[in-house]
MIGU-441857 format. One line per 8 residues: their letters; for each residue x, y, z of N, C-alpha, C, O. Coordinates in steps of 0.05 Angstrom, whole numbers. Last residue first. Layout:
# residues N
A = X/Y/Z/X/Y/Z/X/Y/Z/X/Y/Z ~ ...
# end
This chain:
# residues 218
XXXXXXXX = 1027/2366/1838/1017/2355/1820/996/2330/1841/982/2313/1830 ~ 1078/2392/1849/1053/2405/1867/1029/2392/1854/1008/2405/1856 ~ 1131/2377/1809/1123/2384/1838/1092/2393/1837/1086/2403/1816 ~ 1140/2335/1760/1131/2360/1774/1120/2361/1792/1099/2349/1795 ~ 1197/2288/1756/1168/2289/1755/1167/2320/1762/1187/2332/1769 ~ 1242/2236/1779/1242/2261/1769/1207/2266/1759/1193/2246/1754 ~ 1262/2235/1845/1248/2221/1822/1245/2243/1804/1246/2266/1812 ~ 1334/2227/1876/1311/2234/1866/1296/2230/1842/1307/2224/1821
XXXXXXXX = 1377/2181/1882/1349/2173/1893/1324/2184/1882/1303/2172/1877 ~ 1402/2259/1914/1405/2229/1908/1375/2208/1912/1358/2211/1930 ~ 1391/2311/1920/1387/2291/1892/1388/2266/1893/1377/2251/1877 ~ 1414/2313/1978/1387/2314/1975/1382/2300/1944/1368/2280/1943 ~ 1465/2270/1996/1454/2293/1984/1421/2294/1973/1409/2276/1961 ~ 1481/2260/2066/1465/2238/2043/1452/2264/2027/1433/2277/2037 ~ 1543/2266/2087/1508/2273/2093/1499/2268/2062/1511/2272/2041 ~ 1586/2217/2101/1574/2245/2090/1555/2241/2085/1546/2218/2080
XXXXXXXX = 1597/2166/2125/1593/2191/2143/1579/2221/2132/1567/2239/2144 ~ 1614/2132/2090/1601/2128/2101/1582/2150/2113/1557/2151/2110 ~ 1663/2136/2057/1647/2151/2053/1614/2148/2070/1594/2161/2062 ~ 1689/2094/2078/1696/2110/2083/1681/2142/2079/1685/2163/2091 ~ 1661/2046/2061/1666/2061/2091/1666/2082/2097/1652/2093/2114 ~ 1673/2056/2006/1634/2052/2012/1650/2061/2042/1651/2085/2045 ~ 1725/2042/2003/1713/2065/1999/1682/2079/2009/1674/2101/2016 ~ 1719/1986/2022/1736/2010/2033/1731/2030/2034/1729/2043/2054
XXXXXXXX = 1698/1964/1981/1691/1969/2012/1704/1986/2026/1694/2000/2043 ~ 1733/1975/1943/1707/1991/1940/1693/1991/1960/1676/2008/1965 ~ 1776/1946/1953/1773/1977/1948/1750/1985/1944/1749/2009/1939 ~ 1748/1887/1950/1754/1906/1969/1766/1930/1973/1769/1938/1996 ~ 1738/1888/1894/1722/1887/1916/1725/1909/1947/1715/1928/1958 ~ 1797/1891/1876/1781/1914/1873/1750/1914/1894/1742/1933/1906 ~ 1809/1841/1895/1823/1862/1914/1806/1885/1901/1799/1902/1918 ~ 1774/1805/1865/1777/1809/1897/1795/1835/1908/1793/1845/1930
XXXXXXXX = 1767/1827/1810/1775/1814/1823/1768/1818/1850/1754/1837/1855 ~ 1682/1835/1785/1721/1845/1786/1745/1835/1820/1738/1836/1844 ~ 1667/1794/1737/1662/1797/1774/1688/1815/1773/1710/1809/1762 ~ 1623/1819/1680/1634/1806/1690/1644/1814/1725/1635/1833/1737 ~ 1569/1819/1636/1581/1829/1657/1601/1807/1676/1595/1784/1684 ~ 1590/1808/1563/1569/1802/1593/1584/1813/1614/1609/1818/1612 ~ 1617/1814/1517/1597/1821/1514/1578/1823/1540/1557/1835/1540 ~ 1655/1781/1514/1628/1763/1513/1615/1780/1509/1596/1773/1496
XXXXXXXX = 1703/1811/1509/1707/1794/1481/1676/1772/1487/1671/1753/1473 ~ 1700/1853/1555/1694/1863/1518/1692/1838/1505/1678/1840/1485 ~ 1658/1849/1606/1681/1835/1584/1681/1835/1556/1669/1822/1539 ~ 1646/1897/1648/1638/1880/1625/1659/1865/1611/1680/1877/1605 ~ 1622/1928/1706/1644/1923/1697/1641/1895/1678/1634/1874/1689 ~ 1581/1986/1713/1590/1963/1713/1602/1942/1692/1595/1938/1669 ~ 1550/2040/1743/1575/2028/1732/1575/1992/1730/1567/1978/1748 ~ 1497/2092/1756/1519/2061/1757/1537/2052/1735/1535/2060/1711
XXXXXXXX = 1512/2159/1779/1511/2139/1768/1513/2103/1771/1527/2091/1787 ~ 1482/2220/1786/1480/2197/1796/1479/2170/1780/1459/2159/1770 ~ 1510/2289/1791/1509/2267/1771/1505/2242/1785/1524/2238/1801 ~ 1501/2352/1792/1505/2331/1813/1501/2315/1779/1493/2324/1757 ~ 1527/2425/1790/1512/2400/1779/1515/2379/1794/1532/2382/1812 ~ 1545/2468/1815/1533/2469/1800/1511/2445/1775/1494/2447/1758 ~ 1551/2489/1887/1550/2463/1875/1527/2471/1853/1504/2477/1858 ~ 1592/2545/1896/1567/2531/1891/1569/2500/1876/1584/2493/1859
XXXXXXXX = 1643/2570/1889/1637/2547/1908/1614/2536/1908/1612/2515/1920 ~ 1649/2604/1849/1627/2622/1883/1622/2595/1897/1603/2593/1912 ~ 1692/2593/1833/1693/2618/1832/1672/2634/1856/1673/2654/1870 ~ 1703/2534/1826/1715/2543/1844/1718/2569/1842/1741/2578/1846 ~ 1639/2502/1829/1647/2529/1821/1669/2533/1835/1664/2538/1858 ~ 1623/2432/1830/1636/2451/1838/1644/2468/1833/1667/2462/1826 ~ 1592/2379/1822/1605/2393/1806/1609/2414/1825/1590/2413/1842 ~ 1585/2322/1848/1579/2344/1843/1598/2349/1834/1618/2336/1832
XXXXXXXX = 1560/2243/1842/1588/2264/1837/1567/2297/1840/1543/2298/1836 ~ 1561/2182/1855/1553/2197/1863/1565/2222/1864/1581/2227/1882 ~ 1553/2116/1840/1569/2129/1846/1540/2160/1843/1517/2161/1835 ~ 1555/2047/1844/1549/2064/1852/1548/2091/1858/1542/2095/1881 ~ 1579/1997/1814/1589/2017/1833/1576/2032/1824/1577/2037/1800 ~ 1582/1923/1799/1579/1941/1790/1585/1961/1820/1592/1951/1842 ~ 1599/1872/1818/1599/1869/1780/1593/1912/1786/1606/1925/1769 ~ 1598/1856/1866/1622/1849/1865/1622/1860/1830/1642/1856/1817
XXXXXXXX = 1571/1918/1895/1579/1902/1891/1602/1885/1878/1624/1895/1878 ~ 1554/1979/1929/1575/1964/1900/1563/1941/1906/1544/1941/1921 ~ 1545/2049/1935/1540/2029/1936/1554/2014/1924/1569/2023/1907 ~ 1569/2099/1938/1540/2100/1956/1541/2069/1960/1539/2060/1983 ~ 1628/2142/1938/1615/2114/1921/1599/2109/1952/1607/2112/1975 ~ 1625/2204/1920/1629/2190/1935/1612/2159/1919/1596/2155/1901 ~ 1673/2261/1885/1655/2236/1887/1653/2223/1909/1673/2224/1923 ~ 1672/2331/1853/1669/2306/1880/1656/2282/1882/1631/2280/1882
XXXXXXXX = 1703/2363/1809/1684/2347/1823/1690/2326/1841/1709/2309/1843 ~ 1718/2434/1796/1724/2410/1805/1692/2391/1803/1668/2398/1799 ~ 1723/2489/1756/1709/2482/1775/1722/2453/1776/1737/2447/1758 ~ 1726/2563/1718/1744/2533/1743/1716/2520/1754/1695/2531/1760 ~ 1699/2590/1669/1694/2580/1697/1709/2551/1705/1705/2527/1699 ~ 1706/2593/1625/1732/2588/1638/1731/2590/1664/1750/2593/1680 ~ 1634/2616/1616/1667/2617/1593/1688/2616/1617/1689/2637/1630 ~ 1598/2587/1667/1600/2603/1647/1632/2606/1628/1651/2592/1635
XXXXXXXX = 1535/2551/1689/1573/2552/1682/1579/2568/1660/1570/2564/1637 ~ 1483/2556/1734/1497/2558/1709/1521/2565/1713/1530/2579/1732 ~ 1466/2506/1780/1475/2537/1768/1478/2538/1740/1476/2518/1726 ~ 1450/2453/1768/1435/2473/1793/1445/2504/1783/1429/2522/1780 ~ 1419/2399/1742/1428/2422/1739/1422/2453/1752/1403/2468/1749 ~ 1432/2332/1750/1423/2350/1761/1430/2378/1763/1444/2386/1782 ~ 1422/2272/1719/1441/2293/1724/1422/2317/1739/1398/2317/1737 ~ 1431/2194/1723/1418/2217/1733/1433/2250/1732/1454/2253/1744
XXXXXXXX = 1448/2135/1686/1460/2165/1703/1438/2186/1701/1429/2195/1680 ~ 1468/2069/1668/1446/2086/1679/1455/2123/1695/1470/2126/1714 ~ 1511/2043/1659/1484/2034/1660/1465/2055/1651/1451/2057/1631 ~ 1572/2047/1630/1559/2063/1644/1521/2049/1642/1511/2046/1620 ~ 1627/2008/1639/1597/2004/1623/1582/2025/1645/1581/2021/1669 ~ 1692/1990/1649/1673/2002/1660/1651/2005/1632/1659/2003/1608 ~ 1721/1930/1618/1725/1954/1631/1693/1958/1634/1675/1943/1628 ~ 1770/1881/1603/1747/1889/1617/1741/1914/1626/1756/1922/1644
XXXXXXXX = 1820/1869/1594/1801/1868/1570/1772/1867/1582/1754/1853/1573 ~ 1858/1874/1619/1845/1842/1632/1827/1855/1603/1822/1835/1591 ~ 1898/1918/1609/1903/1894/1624/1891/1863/1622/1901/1841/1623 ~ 1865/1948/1596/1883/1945/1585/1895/1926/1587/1905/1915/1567 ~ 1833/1956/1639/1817/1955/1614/1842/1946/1589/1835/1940/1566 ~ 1871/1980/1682/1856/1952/1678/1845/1950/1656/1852/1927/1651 ~ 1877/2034/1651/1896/2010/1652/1883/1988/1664/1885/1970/1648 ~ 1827/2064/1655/1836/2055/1632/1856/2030/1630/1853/2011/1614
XXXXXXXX = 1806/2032/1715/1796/2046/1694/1818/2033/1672/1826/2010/1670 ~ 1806/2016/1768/1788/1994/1754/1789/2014/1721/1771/2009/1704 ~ 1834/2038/1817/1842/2014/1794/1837/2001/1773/1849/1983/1761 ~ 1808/2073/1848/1796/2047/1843/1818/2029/1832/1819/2006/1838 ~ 1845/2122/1844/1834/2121/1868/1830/2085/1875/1840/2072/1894 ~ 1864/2124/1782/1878/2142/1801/1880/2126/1836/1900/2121/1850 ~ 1815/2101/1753/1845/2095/1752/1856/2102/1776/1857/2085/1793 ~ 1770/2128/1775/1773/2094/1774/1797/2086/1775/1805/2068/1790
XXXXXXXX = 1779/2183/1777/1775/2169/1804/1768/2139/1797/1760/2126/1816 ~ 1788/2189/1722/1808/2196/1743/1796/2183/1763/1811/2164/1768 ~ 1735/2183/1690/1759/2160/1689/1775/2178/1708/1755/2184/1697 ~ 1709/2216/1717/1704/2195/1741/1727/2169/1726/1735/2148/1737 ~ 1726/2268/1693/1735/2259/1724/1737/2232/1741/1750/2224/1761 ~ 1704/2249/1638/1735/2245/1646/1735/2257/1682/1754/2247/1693 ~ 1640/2257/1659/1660/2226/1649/1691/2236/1654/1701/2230/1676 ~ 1624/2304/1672/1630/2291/1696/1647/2265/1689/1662/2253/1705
XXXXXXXX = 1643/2327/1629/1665/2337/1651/1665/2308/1669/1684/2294/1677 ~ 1606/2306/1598/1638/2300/1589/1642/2299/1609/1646/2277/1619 ~ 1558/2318/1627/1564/2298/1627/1594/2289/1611/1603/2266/1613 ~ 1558/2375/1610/1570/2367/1639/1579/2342/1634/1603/2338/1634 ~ 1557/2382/1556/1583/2378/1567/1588/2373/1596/1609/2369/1607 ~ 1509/2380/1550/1520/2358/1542/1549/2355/1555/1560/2335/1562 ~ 1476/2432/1567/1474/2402/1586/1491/2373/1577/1490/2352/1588 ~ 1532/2483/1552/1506/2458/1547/1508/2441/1567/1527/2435/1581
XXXXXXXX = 1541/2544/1591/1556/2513/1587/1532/2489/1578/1516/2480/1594 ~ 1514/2602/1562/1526/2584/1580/1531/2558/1582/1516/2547/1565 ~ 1498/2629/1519/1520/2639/1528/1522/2622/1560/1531/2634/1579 ~ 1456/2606/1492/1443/2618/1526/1465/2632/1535/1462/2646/1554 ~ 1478/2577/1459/1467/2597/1447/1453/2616/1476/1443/2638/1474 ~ 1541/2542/1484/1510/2544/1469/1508/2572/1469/1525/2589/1476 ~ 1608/2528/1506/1586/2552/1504/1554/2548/1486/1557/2564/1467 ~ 1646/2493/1488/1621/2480/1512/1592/2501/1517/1569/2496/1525
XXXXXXXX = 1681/2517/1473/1672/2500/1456/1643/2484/1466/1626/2470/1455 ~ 1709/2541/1513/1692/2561/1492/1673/2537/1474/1651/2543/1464 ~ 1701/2505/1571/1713/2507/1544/1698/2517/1523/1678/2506/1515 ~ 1715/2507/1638/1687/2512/1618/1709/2515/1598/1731/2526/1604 ~ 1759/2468/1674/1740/2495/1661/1732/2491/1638/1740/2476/1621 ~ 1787/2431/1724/1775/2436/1697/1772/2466/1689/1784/2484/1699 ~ 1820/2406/1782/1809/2420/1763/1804/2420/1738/1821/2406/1725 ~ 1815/2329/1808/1830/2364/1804/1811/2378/1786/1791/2367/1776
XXXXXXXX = 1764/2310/1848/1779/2305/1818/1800/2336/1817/1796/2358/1827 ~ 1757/2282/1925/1757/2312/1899/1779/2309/1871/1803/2305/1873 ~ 1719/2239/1945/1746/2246/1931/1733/2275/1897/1720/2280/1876 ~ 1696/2275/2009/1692/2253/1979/1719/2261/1964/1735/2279/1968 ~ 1746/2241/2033/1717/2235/2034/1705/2265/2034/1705/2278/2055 ~ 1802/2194/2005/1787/2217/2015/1762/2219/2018/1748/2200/2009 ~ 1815/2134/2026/1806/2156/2009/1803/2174/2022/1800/2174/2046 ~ 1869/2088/2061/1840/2112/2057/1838/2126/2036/1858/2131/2024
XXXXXXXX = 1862/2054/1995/1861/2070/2010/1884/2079/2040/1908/2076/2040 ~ 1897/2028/1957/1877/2006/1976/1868/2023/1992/1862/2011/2013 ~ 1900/2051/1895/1911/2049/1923/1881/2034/1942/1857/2032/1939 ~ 1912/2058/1815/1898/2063/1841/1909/2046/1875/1927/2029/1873 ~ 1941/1996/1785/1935/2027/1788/1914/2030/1807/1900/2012/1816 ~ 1934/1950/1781/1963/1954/1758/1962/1990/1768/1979/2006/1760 ~ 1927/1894/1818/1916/1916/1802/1941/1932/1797/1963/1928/1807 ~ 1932/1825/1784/1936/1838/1805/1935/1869/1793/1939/1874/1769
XXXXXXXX = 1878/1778/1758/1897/1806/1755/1899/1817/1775/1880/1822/1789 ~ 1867/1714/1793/1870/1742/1787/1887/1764/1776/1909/1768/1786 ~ 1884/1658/1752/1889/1673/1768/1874/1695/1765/1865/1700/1742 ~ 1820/1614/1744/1841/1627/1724/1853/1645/1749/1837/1648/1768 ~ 1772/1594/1754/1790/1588/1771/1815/1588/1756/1830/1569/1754 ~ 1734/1626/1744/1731/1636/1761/1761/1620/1776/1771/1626/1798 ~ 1740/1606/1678/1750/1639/1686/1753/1638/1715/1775/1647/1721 ~ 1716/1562/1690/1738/1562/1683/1752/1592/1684/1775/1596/1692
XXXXXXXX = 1662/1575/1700/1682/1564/1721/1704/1556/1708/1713/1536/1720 ~ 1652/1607/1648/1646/1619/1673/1668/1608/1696/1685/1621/1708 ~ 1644/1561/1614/1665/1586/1613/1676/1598/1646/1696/1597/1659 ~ 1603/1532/1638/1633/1520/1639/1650/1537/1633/1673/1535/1643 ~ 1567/1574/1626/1566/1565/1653/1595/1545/1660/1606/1544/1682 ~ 1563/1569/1571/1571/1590/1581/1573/1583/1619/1586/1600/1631 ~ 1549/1519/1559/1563/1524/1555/1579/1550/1564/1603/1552/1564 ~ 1496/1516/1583/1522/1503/1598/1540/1506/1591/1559/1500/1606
XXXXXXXX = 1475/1556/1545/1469/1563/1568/1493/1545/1592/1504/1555/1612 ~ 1480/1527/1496/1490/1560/1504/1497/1561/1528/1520/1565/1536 ~ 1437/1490/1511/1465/1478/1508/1485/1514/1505/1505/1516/1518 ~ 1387/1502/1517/1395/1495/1543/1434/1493/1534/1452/1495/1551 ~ 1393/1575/1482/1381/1540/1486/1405/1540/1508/1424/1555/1515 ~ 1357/1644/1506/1388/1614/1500/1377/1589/1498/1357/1582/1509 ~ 1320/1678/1482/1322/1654/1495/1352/1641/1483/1362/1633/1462 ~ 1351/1740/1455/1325/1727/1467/1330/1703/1477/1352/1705/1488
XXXXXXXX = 1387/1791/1462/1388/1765/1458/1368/1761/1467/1360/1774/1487 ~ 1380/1846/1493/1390/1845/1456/1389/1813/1450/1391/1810/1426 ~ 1356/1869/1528/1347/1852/1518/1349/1852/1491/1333/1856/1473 ~ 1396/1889/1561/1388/1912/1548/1371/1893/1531/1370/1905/1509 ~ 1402/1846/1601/1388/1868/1612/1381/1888/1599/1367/1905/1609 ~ 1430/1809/1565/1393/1799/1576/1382/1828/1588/1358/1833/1586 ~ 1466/1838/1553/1464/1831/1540/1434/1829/1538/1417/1838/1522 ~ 1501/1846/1617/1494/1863/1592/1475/1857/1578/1456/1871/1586
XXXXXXXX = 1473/1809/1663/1487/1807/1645/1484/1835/1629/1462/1845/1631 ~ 1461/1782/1732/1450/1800/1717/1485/1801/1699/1508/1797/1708 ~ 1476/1767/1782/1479/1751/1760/1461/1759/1727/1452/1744/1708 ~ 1457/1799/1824/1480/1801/1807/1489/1784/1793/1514/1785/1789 ~ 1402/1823/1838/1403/1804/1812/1430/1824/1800/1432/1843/1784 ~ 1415/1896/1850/1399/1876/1850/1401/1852/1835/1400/1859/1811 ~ 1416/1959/1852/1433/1938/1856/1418/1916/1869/1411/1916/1892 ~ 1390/1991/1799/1385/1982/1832/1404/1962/1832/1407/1948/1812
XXXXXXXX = 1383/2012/1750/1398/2028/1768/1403/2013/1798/1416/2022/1816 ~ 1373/1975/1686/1365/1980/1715/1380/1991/1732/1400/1976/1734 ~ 1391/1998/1626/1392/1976/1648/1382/1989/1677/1386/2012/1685 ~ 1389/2032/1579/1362/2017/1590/1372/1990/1610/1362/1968/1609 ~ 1453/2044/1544/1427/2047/1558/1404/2028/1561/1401/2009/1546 ~ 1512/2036/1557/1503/2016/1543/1472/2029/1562/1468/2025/1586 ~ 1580/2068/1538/1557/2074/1544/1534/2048/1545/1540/2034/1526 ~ 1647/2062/1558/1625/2065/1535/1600/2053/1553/1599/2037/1572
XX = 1697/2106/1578/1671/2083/1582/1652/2087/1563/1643/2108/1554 ~ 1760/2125/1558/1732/2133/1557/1714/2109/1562/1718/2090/1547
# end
């Protein structure tokens, strides 16, 4: 499961950007913190890489489709249809499948290097309603990355009338449980995520994506 860390910026921008300064839980470092963490830093950067323990160097699919789900009696509210809480379950255990499975970067790297995924920021978007043991899947494509965070971009899927019932727009990024700060994920996950960004190159750019949220005709 990724743990959550709110109020960071969605834009990929200032990647020397941290957890810590971006949810502004620390105030000024003195100058001596500050080299001291900067000698950490180049001593990590000239430690070997973890080689990846899961997921494939591609091709991917485009978009990569999660296997199936369904609505769980337990997901039902008082409207007799699926809460706005449980999309965001659905959409979390799919996208741990497409980090492990696809990326490499999920539970078993986290296991591995003591680094894992940090959800920033996520947009949801609720288009149908889901009802008791409605099947459905989701689809992802990765929009953007860098070398600390990913971009991502999911619908939900009725596999009863195929409607796209929710979209989810998230960032990700990858932290070191024992600082607390964002950290670089190796070079070969880099380049699975170029790979991917390619490869998903081609699909038509979904209308939610990007979108502001506000009332229309205003």
């Amino acid at each position: 499961m990724r743990q959550h860390a709110p109020e960071a910026s969605i834009f990929l921008r200032d990647p020397e950007s941290n957890l810590l300064q971006g949810l502004g839980c620390q105030g000024q470092k003195g100058q001596t913190d500050r080299a001291r963490q900067k000698e950490r830093t180049k001593l990590m950067s000239r430690s070997p890489q973890p080689s990846p323990v899961s997921g494939h160097d591609g091709p991917y699919p485009a978009p990569v489709e999660i296997a199936q789900q369904s609505v769980r009696p337990d997901w039902i509210d008082y409207n007799g249809h699926m809460n706005v809480g449980y999309y965001g379950i659905a959409f979390d255990k799919a996208s741990d499948v497409l980090l492990s499975m696809h990326l490499g970067v999920g539970v078993e790297y986290v296991e591995a290097t003591g680094q894992g995924p940090y959800v920033l920021q996520s947009h949801q978007h609720y288009l149908n309603e889901m009802k008791l043991d409605e099947a459905f899947c989701v689809r992802f494509r990765l929009i953007d990355h860098d070398t600390k965070r990913l971009h991502l971009f999911g619908d939900m899927v009725s596999r009863q009338s195929g409607n796209i019932c929710a979209t989810q727009e998230v960032m990700v990024m990858n932290v070191d449980h024992q600082t607390g700060r964002s950290a670089a994920y190796p070079d070969w996950a880099v380049q699975r995520f170029a790979r991917m960004k390619a490869d998903h190159a081609g699909l038509v750019r979904p209308s939610q994506l990007g979108k502001a949220l506000g009332i229309r005709g205003r």
